[in-house]
N, C-alpha and C positions, 0 to 999 in steps of 0.2 A: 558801697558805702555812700548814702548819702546824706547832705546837711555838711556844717561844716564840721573839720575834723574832731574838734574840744570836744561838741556835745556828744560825736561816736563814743570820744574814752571815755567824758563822765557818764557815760550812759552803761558803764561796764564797770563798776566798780575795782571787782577781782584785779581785771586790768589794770587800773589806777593805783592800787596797791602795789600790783609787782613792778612797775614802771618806777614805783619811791623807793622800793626795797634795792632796785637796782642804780637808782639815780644816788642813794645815798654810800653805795658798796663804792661807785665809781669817783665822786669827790673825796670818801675817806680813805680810797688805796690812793689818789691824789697826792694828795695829804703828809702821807706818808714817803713819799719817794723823797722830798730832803732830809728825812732824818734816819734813813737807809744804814746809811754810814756813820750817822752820830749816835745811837742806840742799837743799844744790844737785846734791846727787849723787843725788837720788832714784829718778834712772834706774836708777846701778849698784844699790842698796841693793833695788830692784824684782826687780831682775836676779836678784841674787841668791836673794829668796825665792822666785821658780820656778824654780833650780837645783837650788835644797837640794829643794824638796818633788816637783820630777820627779824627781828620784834618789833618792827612798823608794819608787820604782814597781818597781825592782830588788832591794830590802832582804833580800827570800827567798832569792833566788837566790846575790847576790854581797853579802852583809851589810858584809864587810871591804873593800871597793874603795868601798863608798855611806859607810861612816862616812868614810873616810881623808876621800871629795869633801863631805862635808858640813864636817867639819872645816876643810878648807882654806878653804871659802868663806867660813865663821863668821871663822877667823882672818883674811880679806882686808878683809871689812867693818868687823870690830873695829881696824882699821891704817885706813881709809878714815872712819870715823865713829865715834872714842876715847867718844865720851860713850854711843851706843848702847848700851841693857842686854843685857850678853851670855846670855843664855837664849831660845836658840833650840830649839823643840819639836820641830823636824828632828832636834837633835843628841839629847836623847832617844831618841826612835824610832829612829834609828840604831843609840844605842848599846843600844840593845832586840832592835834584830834580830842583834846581834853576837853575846848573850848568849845567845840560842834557835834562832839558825840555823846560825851558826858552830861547826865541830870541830876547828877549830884551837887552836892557845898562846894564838890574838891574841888570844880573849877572856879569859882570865886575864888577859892584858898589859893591857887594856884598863880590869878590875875595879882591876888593880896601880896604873896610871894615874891613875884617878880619887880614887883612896885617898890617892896622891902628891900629888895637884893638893888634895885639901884639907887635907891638913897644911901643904903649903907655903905656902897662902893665913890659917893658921891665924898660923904663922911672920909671913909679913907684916906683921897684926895687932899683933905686939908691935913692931916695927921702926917708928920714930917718919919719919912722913911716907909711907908706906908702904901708907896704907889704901887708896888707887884702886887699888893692884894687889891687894890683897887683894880687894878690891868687884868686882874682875874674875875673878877665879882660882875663886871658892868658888861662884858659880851655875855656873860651868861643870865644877867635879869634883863637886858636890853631885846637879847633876840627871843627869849619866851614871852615877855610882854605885846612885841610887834607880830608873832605867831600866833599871841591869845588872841587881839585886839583883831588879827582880820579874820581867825575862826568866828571871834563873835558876831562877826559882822556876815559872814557867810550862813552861820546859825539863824540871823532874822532874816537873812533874805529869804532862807528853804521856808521859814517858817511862815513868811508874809504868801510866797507862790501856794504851800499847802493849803492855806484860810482862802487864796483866790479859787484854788481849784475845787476846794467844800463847798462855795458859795456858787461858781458858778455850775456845782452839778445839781447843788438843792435847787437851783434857781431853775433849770431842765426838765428836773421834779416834778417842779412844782406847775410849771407849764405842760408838761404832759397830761398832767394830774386833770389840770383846768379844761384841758382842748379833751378826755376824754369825759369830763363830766357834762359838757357844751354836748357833746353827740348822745353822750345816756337822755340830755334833755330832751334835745331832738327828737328820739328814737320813741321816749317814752310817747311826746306830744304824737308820734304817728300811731302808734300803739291805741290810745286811747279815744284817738279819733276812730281807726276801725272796729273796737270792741265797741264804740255807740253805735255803727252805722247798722252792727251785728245786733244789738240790741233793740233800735228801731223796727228793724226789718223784722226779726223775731215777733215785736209786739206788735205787728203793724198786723202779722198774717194768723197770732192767736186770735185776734179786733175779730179780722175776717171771717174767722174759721174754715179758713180754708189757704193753702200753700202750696204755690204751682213751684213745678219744677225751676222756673228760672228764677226764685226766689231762694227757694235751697239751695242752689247754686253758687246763688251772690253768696249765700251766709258762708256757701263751705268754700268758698276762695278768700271772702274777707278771714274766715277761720285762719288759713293757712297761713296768706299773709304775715297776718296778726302774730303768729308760730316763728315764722322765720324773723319777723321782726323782735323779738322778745329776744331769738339767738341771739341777733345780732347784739342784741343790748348787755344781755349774758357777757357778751365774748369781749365786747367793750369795757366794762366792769371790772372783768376777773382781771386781775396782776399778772404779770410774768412771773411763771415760779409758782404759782398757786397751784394747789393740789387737785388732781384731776376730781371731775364732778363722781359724787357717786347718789345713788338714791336713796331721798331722805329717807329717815328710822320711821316705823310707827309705833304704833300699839300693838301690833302684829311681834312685833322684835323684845318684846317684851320680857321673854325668858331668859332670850342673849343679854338683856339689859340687868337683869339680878345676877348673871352668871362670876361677874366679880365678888359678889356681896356672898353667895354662896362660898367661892374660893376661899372669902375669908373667914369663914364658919360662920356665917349666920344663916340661921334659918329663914332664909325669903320665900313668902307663899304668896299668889296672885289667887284672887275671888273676884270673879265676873259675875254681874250682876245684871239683871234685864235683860229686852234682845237685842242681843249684837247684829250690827249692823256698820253698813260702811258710813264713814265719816265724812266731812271735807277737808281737804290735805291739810288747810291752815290749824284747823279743830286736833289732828291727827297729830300732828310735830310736834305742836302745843303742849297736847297732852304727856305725848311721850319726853321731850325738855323738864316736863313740870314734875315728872318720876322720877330720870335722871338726877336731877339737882335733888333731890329728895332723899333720895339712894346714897350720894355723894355725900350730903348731910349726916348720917346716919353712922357710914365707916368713916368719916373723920371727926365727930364730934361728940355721937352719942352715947359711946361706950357700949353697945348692946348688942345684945347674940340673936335677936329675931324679931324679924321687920317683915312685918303686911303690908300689902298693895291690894285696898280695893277698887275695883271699877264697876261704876254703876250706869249703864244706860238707861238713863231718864227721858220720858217721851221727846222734851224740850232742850235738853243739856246733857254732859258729862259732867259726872261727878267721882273727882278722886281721892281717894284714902290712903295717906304714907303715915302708917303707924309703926312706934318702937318699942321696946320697954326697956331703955337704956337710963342713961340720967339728964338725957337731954342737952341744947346748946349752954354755956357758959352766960352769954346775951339774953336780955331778954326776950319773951317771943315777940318776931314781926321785925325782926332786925337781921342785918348781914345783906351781902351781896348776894348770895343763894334765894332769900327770898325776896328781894326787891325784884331779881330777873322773873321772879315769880310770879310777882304780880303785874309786872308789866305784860307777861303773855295772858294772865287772865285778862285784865282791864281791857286787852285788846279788843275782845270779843264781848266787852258788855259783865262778864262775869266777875265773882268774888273770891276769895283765896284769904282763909284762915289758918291760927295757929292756936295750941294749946295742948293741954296734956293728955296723957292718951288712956283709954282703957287695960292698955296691958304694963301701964306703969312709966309711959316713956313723954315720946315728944311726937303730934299729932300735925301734919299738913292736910289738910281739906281745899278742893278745889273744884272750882263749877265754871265750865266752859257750854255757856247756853249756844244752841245752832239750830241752821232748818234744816228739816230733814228733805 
């Protein structure tokens, strides 16, 4: 065990609990040893003090349902044996845990309560013949008000440590965050230095016309470099937790990409156009992002049982066709977060991206991703 003893126990709740259940079993059989011999009920009077102190074994959980049963019991006692000193350490701790575990009214109502029960015990006092109800009233609003008042006070300290330890982990965060975006800079600035030295070299030996070995060389080590430094950047980047890398979609994936849309009963047909050829990866993603969200548009908006997909290779560009014959978005066309992601991968590359209604009755995406071949 180490550290000092306190925070072992409060570090164990359970424990803390059965340590009360048993601290209050041993003051209320106390309690009871002088009136052994002057009551006959010391059965029920028994009774009661292991109700009250098993039902602070809940105090965390159900705060408001252990004070109501501690209360009731204290009041059946106090009706069963009028001379008993009413200051039972259950209704304390009860009213302790009402004050630090509870989020409800009931514990205002309860501080309200106890503030009420000692002015009216206060009241008493002046009221001639009146003092045994006062002698009764003021242990019992005095000791739940001094149990509310230092629960509450224990309630804003957890709550003050919680807001320091939120703060100081954002604050960890957020320094993490910075020292790994300072090394992406880094990394990027070596990166970009070797794909120019890679570029130079390259145009230096087309100039030439001609490219000795030790120049390919240089290119294919700056290549590697450049590779591994990109990892590094990668690996820097990516989050703890984040999903392992898998390789991007294309155009290729195409069938797999209708395969929902199919499931759902529409009729998805893809029409290739021109000659297929390989793309450049950015052109390739692009395009296939640009189907997706198109597809997705389609089964959540446009009501319709069959949707075409044309692709057209153009000497100079791609050109895409997401056609429906549904009844279309609600919005006008050229709005929603669907096609803003839309056109921000067109615009990337220079190209355009429209909207409008379609030959087969529906709602029509057109998209032109211009590239070099």
């Amino acid at each position: 065990m180490r550290g000092r003893p306190w925070s072992w126990i409060t570090g164990r709740p359970r424990l803390t609990d059965g340590l009360i259940v048993g601290f209050n079993l041993l003051i209320g059989s106390v309690g009871l040893i002088g009136t052994f011999y002057r009551h006959s009920l010391i059965a029920s009077l028994i009774a009661a003090v292991v109700l009250q102190a098993a039902a602070l074994w809940w105090r965390r959980n159900h705060p408001v349902a252990v004070f109501l049963v501690v209360v009731c019991i204290e009041t059946a006692t106090l009706l069963i044996s009028a001379d008993r000193e009413p200051s039972s350490l259950a209704l304390a701790f009860a009213a302790y845990a009402v004050s630090v575990y509870d989020s409800s009214r009931f514990r205002l109502v309860l501080a309200g309560g106890a503030i009420a029960i000692i002015l009216a015990a206060i009241g008493f006092l002046l009221v001639p013949g009146a003092f045994q109800t006062a002698r009764m009233l003021l242990p019992i609003g005095a000791l739940s008000l001094v149990a509310w008042v230092i629960g509450d006070y224990v309630r804003s300290r957890q709550s003050f440590f919680r807001e320091i330890v939120a703060r100081h982990q954002k604050e960890r965060e957020q320094a993490t965050e910075e020292e790994r975006l300072r090394i992406a800079r880094e990394l990027h600035d070596v990166v970009a230095h070797n794909v120019s030295v890679m570029a130079i070299q390259a145009g230096a030996a087309r100039v030439s016309g001609k490219a000795n070995e030790e120049t390919l060389q240089s290119i294919e080590q700056g290549a590697r470099e450049t590779l591994s430094e990109l990892n590094k950047l990668l690996g820097v980047l990516r989050k703890p937790g984040a999903p392992e890398l898998v390789p991007q979609p294309t155009l290729d994936d195409i069938d797999a990409l209708l395969k929902p849309a199919r499931d759902a009963g529409l009729a998805a047909t893809v029409k290739v156009s021109g000659e297929r050829r390989p793309l450049p990866a950015a052109v390739d993603l692009s395009a296939y992002r640009i189907v997706q969200e198109a597809i997705t548009n389609v089964l959540k908006h446009a009501n319709a049982n069959r949707v075409e997909v044309l692709i057209d290779y153009a000497p100079a560009a791609l050109q895409l066709t997401i056609r429906d014959n549904g009844s279309g978005p609600a919005a006008a066309p050229g709005t929603g977060h669907g096609l803003v992601g839309m056109r921000e991968r067109v615009e990337l590359f220079g190209g355009e991206v429209s909207t409008g209604s379609s030959s087969l009755g529906g709602f029509t995406v057109r998209a032109r991703l211009p590239f070099q071949s």
